[in-house]
C-alpha positions as CSV (number, residue, x, y, z in Angstrom):
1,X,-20.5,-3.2,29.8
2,X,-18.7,-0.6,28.3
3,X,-17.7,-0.5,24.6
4,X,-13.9,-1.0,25.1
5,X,-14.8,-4.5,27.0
6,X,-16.5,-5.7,23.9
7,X,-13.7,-5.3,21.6
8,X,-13.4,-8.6,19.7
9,X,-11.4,-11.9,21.8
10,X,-10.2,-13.3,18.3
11,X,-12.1,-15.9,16.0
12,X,-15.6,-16.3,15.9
13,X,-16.5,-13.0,18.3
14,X,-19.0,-10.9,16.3
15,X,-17.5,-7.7,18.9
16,X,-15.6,-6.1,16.2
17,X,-14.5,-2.8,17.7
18,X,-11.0,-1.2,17.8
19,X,-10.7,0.8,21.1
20,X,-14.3,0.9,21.4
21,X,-14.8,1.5,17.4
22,X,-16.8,-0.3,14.7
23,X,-15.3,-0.9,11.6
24,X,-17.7,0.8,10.2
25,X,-16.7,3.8,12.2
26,X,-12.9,3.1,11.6
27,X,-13.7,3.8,7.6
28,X,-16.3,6.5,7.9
29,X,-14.1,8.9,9.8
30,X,-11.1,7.7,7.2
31,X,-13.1,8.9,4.5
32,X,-14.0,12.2,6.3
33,X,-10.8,13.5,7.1
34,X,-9.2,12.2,3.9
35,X,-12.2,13.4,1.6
36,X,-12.7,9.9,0.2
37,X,-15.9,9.7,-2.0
38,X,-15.8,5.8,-1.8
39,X,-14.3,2.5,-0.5
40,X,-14.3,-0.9,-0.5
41,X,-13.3,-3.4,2.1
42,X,-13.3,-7.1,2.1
43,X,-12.3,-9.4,5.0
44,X,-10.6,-12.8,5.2
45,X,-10.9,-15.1,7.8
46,X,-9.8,-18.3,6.0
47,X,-11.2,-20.4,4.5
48,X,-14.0,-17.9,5.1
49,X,-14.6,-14.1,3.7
50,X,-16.4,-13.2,6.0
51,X,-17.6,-9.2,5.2
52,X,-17.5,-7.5,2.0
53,X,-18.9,-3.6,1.9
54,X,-19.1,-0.7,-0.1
55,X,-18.9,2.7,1.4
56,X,-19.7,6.5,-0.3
57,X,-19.4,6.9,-4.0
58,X,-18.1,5.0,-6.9
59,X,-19.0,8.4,-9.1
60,X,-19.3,11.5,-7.8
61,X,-21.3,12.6,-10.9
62,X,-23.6,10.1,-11.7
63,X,-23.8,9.1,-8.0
64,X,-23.8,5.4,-8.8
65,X,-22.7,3.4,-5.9
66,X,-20.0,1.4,-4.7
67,X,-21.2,-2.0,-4.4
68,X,-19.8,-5.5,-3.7
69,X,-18.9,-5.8,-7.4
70,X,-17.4,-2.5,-8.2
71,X,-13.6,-2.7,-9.1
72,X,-10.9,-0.2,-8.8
73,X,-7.7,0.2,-10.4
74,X,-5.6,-1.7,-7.6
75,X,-2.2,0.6,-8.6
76,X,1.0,-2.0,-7.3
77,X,-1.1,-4.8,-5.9
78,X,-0.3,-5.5,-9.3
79,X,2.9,-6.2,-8.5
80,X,1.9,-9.2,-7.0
81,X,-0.2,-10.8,-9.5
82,X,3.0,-10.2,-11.8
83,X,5.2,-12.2,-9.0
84,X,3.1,-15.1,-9.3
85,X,3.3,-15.3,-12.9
86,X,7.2,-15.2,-12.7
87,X,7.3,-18.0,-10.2
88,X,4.3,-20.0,-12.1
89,X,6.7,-20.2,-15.3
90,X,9.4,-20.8,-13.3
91,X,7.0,-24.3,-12.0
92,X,6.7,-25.1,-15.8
93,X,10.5,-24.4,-16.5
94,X,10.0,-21.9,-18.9
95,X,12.6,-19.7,-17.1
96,X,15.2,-19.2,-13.8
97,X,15.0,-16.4,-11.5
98,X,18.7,-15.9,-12.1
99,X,18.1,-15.4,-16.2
100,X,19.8,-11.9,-16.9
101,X,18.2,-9.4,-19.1
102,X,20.4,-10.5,-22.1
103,X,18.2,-13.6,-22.6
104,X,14.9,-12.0,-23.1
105,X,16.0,-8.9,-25.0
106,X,18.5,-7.5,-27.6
107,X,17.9,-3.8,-27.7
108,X,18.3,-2.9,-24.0
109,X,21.4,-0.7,-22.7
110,X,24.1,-2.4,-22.2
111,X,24.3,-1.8,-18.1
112,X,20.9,-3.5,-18.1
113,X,22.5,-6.5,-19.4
114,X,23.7,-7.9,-15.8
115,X,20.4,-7.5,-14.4
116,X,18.3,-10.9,-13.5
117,X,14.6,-11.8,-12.8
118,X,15.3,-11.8,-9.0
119,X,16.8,-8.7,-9.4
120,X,13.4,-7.0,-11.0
121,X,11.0,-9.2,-8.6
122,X,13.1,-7.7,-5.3
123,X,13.7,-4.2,-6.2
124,X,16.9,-4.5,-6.2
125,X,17.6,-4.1,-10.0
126,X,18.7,-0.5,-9.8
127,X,16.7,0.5,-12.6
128,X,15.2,4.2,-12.2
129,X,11.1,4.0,-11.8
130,X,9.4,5.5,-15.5
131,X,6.3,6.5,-13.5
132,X,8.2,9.3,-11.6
133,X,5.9,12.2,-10.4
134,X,5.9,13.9,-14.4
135,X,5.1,10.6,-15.8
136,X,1.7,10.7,-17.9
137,X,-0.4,8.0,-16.9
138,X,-3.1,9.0,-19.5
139,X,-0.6,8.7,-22.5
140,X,-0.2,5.3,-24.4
141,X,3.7,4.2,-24.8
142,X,5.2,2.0,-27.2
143,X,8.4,-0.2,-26.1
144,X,10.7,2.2,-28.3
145,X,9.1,5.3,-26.2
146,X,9.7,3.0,-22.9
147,X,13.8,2.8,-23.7
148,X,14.0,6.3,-24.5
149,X,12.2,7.3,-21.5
150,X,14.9,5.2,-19.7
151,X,17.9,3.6,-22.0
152,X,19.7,7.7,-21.0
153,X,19.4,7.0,-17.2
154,X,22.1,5.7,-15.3
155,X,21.6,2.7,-12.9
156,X,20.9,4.0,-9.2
157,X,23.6,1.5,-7.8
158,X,24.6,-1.7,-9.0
159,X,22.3,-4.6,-9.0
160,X,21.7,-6.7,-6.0
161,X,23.1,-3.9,-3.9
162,X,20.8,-1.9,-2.4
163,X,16.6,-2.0,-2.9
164,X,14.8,0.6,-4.5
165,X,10.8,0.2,-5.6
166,X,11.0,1.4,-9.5
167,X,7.8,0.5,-11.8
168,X,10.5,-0.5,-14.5
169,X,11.5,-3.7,-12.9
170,X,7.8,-4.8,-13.1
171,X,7.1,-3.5,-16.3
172,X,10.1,-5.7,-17.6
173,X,9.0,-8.6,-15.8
174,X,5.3,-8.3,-17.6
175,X,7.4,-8.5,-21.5
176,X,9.8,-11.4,-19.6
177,X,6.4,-13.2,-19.2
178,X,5.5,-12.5,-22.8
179,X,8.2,-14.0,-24.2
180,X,8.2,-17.4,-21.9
181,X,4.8,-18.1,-22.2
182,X,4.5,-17.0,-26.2
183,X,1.0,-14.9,-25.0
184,X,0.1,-11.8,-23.8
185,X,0.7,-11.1,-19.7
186,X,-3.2,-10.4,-19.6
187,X,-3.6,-13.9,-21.0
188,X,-1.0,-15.3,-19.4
189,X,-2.5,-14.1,-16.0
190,X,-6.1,-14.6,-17.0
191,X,-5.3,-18.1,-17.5
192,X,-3.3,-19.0,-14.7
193,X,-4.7,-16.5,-12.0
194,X,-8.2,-15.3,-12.9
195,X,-9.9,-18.2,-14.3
196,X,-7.8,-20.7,-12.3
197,X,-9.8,-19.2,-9.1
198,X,-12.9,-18.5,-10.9
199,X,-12.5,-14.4,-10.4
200,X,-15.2,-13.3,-11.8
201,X,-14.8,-9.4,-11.3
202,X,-10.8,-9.0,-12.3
203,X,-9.5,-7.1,-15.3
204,X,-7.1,-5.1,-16.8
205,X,-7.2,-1.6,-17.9
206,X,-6.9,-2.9,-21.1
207,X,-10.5,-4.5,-21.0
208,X,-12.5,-2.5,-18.4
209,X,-14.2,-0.7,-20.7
210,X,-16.0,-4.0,-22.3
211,X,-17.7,-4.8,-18.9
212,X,-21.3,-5.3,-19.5
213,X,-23.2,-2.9,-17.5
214,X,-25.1,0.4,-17.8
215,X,-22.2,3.0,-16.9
216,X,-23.1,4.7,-21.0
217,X,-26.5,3.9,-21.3
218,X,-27.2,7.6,-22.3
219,X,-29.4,8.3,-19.8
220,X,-29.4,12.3,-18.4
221,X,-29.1,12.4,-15.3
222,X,-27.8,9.1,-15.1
223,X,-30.3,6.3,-13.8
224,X,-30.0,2.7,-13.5
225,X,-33.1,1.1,-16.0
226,X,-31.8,-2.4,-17.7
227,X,-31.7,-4.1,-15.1
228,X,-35.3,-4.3,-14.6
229,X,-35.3,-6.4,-17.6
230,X,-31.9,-8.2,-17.2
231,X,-30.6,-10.1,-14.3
232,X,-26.6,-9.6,-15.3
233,X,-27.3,-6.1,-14.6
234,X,-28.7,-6.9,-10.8
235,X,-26.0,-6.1,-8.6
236,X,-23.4,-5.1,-11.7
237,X,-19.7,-5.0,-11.8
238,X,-19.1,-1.4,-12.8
239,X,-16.0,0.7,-12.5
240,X,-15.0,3.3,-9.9
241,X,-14.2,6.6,-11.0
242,X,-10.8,7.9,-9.9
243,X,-10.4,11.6,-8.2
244,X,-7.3,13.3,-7.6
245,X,-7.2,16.6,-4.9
246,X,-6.8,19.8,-7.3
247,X,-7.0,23.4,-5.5
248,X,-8.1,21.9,-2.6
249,X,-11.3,20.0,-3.7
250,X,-11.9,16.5,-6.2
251,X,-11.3,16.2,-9.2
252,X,-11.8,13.7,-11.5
253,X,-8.3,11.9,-12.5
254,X,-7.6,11.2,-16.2
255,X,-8.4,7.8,-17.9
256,X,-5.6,5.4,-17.7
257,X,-3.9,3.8,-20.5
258,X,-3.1,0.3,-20.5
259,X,0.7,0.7,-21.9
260,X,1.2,3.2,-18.9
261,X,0.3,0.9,-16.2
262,X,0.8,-2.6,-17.6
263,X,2.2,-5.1,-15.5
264,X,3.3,-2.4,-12.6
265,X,0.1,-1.3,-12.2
266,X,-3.3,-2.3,-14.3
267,X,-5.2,-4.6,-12.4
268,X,-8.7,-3.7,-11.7
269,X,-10.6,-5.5,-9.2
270,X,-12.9,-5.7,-6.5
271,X,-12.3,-6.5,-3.2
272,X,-14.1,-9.4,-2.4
273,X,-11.8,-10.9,-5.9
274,X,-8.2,-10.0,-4.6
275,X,-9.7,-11.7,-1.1
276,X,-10.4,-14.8,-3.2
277,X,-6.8,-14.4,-5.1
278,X,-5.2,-14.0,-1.8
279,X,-6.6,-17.5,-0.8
280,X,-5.6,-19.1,-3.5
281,X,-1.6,-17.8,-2.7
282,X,-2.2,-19.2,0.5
283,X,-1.9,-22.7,-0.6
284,X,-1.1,-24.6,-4.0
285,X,-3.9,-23.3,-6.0
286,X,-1.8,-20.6,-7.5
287,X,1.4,-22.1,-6.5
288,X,2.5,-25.9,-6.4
289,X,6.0,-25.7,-5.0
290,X,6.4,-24.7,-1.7
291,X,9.5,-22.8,-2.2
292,X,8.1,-20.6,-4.3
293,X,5.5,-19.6,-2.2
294,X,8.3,-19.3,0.9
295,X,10.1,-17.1,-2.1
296,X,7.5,-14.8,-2.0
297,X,6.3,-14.9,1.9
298,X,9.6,-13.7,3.2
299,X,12.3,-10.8,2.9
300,X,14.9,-11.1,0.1
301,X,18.4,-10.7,0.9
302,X,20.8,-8.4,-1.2
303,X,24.4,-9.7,-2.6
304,X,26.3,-8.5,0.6
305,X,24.2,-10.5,3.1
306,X,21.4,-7.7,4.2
307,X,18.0,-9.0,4.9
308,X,15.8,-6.3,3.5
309,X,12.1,-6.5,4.4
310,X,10.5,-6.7,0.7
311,X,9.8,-8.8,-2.5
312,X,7.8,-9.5,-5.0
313,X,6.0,-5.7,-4.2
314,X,5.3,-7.2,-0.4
315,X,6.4,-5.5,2.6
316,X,7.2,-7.5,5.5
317,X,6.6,-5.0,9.1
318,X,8.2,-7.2,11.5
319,X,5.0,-9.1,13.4
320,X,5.2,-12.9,12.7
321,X,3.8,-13.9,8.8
322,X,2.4,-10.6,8.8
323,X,3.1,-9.2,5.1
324,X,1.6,-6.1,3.2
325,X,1.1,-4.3,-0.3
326,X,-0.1,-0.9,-1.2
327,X,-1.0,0.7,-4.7
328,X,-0.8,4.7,-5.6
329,X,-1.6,5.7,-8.7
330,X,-3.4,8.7,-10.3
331,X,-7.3,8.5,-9.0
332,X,-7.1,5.3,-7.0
333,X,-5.3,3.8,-3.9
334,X,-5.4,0.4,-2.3
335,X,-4.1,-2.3,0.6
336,X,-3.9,-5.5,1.5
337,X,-3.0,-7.3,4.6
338,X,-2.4,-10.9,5.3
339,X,-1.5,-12.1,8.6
340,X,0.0,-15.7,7.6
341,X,0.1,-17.6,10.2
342,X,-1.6,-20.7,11.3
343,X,-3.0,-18.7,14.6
344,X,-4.1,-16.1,12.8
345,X,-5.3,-16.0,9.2
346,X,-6.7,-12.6,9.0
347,X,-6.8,-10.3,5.9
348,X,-7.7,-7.0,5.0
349,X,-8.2,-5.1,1.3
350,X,-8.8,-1.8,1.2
351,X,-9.7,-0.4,-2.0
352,X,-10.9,3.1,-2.9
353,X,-11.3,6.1,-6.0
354,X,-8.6,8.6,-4.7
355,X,-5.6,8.7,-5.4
356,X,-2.1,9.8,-2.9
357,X,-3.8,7.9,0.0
358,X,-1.7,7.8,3.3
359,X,-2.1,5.7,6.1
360,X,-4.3,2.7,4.3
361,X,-1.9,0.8,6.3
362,X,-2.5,2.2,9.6
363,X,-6.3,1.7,9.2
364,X,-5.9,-1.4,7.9
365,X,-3.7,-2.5,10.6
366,X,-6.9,-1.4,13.0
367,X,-9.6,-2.8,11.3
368,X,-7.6,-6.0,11.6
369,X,-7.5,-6.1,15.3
370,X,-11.0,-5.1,15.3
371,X,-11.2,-9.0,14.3
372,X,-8.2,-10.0,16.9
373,X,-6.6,-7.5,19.2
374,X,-3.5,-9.2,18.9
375,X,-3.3,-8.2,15.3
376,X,-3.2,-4.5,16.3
377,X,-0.6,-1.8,17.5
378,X,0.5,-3.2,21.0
379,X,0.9,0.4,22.2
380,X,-1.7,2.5,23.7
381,X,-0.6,6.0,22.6
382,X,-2.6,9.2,23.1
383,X,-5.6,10.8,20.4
384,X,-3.6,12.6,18.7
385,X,-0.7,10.1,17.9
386,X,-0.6,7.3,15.2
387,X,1.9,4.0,15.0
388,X,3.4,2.2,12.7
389,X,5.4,-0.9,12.6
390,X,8.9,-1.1,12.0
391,X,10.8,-4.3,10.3
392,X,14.2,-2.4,12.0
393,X,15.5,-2.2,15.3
394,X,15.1,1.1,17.5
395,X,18.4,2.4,16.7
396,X,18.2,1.8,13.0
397,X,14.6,3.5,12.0
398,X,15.5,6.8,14.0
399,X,18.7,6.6,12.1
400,X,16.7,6.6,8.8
401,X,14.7,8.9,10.0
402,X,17.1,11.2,10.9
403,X,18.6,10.6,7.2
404,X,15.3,11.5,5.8
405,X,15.2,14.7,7.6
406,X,18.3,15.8,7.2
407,X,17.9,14.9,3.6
408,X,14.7,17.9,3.5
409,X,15.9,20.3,5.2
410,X,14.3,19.8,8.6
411,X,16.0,20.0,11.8
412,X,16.6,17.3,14.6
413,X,16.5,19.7,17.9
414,X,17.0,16.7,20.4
415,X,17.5,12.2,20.5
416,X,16.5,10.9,23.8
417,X,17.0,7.7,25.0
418,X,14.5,7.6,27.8
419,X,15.9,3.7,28.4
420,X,19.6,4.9,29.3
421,X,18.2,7.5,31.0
422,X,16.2,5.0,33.1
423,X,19.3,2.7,33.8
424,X,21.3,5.6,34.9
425,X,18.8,5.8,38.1
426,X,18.5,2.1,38.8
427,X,15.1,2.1,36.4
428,X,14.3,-0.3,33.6
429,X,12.3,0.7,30.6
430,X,12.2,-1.0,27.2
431,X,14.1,-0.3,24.5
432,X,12.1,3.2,23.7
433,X,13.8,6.8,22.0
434,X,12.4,9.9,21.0
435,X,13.1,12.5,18.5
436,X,12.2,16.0,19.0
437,X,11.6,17.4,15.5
438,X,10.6,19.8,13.3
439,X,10.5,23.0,10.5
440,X,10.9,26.1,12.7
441,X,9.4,28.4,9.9
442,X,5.8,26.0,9.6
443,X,6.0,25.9,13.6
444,X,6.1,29.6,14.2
445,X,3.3,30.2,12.1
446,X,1.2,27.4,14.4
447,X,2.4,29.2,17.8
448,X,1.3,32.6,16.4
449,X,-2.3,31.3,16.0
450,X,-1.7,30.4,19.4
451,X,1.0,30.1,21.6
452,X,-0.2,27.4,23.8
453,X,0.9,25.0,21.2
454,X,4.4,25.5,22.1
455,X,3.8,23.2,24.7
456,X,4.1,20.6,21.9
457,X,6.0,22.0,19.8
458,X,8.9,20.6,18.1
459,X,7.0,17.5,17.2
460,X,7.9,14.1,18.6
461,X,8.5,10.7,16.7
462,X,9.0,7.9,18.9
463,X,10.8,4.4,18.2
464,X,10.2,1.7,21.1
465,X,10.6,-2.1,21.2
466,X,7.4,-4.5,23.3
467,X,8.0,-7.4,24.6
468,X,7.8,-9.4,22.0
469,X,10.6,-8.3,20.5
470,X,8.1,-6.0,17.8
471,X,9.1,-2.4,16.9
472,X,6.9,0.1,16.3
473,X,7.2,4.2,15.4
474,X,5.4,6.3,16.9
475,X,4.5,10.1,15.4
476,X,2.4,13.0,16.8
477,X,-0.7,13.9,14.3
478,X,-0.7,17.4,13.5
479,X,-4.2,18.0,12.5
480,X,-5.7,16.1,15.7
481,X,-3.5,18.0,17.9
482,X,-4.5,21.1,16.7
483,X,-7.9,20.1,17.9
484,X,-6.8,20.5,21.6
485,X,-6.0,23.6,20.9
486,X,-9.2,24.8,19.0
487,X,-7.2,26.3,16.2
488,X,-9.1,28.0,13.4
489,X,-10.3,26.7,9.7
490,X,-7.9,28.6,8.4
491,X,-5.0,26.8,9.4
492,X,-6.3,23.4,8.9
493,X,-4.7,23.6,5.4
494,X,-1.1,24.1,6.8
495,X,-1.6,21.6,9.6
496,X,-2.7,18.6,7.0
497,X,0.9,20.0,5.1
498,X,2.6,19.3,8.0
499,X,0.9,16.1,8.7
500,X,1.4,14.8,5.3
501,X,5.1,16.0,5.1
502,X,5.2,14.1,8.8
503,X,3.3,11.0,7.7
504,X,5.4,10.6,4.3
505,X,8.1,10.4,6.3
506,X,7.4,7.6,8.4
507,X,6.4,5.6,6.0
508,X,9.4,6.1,4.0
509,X,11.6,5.4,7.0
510,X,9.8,2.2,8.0
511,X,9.8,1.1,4.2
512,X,11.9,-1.6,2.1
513,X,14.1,1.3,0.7
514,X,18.3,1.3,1.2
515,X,19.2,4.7,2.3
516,X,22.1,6.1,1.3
């Protein structure tokens, strides 16, 4: 029996292989081509988690490992601890979603003013994000520092128009929780989050340095010792260090500061916690009214009637109760998947110590139809292609596509609609179109290594609709096409350019965001 007939048949099947792949093998060749030095992945299967394992390095210097306790800085899964909170004090009727600005504070700008809860939880507040690519994330910031930083800015459009992910909105939403609950947001969610569902390795960035463990115990080199004598220190919660590429190798990032992350982004967990969170959302532990929870399991709609497929930090890719979060921020990245409904019940965290991360979703994605093939990317595209799924129709995600491009400076050499082509010789094919793409002046270079590759060259991105109705994006993979084509070390560096530029794009085009 070969490997690809052993790929899992859904619940209870202990074949978990993706097209022939472990899960283990799914991570380990992640972290090799992305130069991870560790992970952390936890899986639900509710009620059950069912695996929980550390991969590579938690720190690269003392060598400690990553273990079933480590935590990482989660970056905007944050967002979604923050949501809750919203919604929980909305259950105690300590505020309405559609409060404006005005009734919390008295020393914002005045264009702020019109701006409501919803408006913050959905994106769709048109504040500018403070934590654009100059921000400092190792600086501490006081509120007065926070409206300079911002108060200057103009809106990006007009609230409730369009949807645009900005760390501000959740910032504000950590003080609007402040001021309704009359305690801090980490107590506030420690309360009614942490010790509600008995997390026992959750934090903030605030507190992580408190954690009992032997991370400072002065040793040189480092070596584990105390917990010979102490059982707390068997198996102990200890924090991942964060790396960052600089000059083409790791680095370690800089310490976070709590006022710089805050309610946006200073979580720190482990994996086998945000499982145990994620359970609780799934029912009334966390929240009682079942509107609220609808609130945050589907798409929010702007003013003028668009349905745009994200709230509360969640993205919604199109497949049935199927909705997703990802954190970036300096040193860390992170996922989480939850495939909602009743037939399903699948989850997936992803956790690990670098930071920029692309594709957490795509492997995610995998690893879940490692547990159920039907979780997976329907189509079967070649080695050196990946897929995502798109929340818009065929038509529409070229289109933004397109608009990205254009937007960079690339050029768009062909559109094919290889579906109208079919019906104009009798033929039926699904809804599928291509775009020939590309940057003539990062091409050339590739052919001149060798000018085979011009057989696939421009580059393709594909949009195609599957019989159920699902979308999905399609994108040739630089670096793995270069592979066929036994193309030297020394242009690996431009090829993962071009595959990041590539990737970045995608994601952007498939993503919440109003373009325009």
């Amino acid at each position: 029996m070969t490997k690809e007939q052993l790929n899992a048949t859904g619940r209870g099947d202990y074949h978990s292989l993706y097209k022939g792949q472990s899960v283990d093998d799914l991570i380990i060749q992640y972290m090799q081509d992305n130069n991870v030095p560790g992970m952390s992945l936890a899986i639900v299967q509710a009620p059950y988690i069912t695996r929980v394992v550390g991969y590579g390095l938690a720190d690269r210097e003392t060598k400690r490992l990553v273990a079933s306790n480590t935590v990482f800085n989660v970056g905007q899964l944050s967002n979604a601890y923050t949501a809750v909170a919203i919604l929980q004090l909305k259950e105690e009727g300590k505020l309405k979603l559609e409060d404006s600005m005005a009734t919390y504070f008295s020393d914002l700008p005045k264009a702020w003013s019109a701006i409501t809860i919803r408006h913050l939880i959905s994106h769709s507040s048109g504040l500018p994000s403070y934590s654009d690519e100059s921000f400092d994330f190792s600086k501490d910031y006081s509120w007065k520092d926070f409206i300079q930083l911002l108060g200057k800015k103009p809106l990006l459009f007009s609230p409730g128009s369009k949807m645009n992910p900005s760390a501000t909105d959740h910032y504000l939403l950590g003080k609007i929780i402040e001021k309704a609950s009359g305690i801090s947001y980490q107590d506030y969610v420690t309360k009614n989050q942490i010790e509600r569902m008995g997390l026992k390795h959750t934090f903030f960035v605030s507190n992580v340095a408190t954690l009992q463990n032997e991370v400072n115990n002065g040793s040189k080199p480092f070596k584990h010792q105390q917990f010979l004598q102490n059982p707390i220190l068997v198996n102990p919660t200890e924090p991942a260090r964060g790396y960052v590429d600089k000059d083409g190798a790791l680095a370690p990032s800089a310490q976070l500061t709590w006022s710089a992350t805050y309610a946006d982004s200073g979580i720190v967990a482990s994996a086998e916690d945000i499982s145990l969170w994620d359970i609780g959302l799934a029912g009334g532990i966390l929240l009682k009214d079942p509107e609220n929870r609808s609130f945050i399991y589907n798409p929010t709609t702007l003013d003028d009637g668009e349905l745009i497929p994200g709230n509360g930090g969640w993205f919604f890719p199109g497949h049935k109760g199927l909705m997703e979060i990802k954190g970036n921020i300096p040193g860390y990245s992170s996922f989480l998947s939850r495939f909602t409904d009743a037939s399903e019940l699948v989850c997936v965290t992803l956790l690990a110590n670098k930071g920029n991360l692309l594709d957490l979703d795509i492997l995610g994605r995998k690893i879940a139809a490692a547990f159920d093939p039907k979780l997976g990317a329907v189509l079967q595209g070649a080695a050196w292609s990946e897929t995502l799924q798109s929340p818009y129709s065929v038509s529409k995600i070229l289109e933004r596509v397109k608009t990205i491009i254009q937007a960079q400076g690339g050029t768009i050499f062909a559109h094919i609609s290889h579906s109208a082509e079919a019906k104009k010789v009798g033929e039926k094919l699904p809804n599928t179109e291509v775009l020939i793409v590309g940057n003539p002046a990062k091409g050339t270079l590739l052919m001149q290594t060798n000018p085979a590759f011009a057989l696939d060259l421009p580059l393709r991105i594909m949009a195609t609709e599957d019989s159920f109705g699902q979308v999905w994006l399609s994108f040739t993979e630089p670096v793995r096409l270069a592979e066929e084509y036994n193309i030297s070390e020394e242009e690996l560096p431009r090829l993962r350019q071009l595959s990041s530029a590539l990737r970045k794009l995608c994601e952007k085009a498939i993503s919440p965001l109003t373009m325009g």
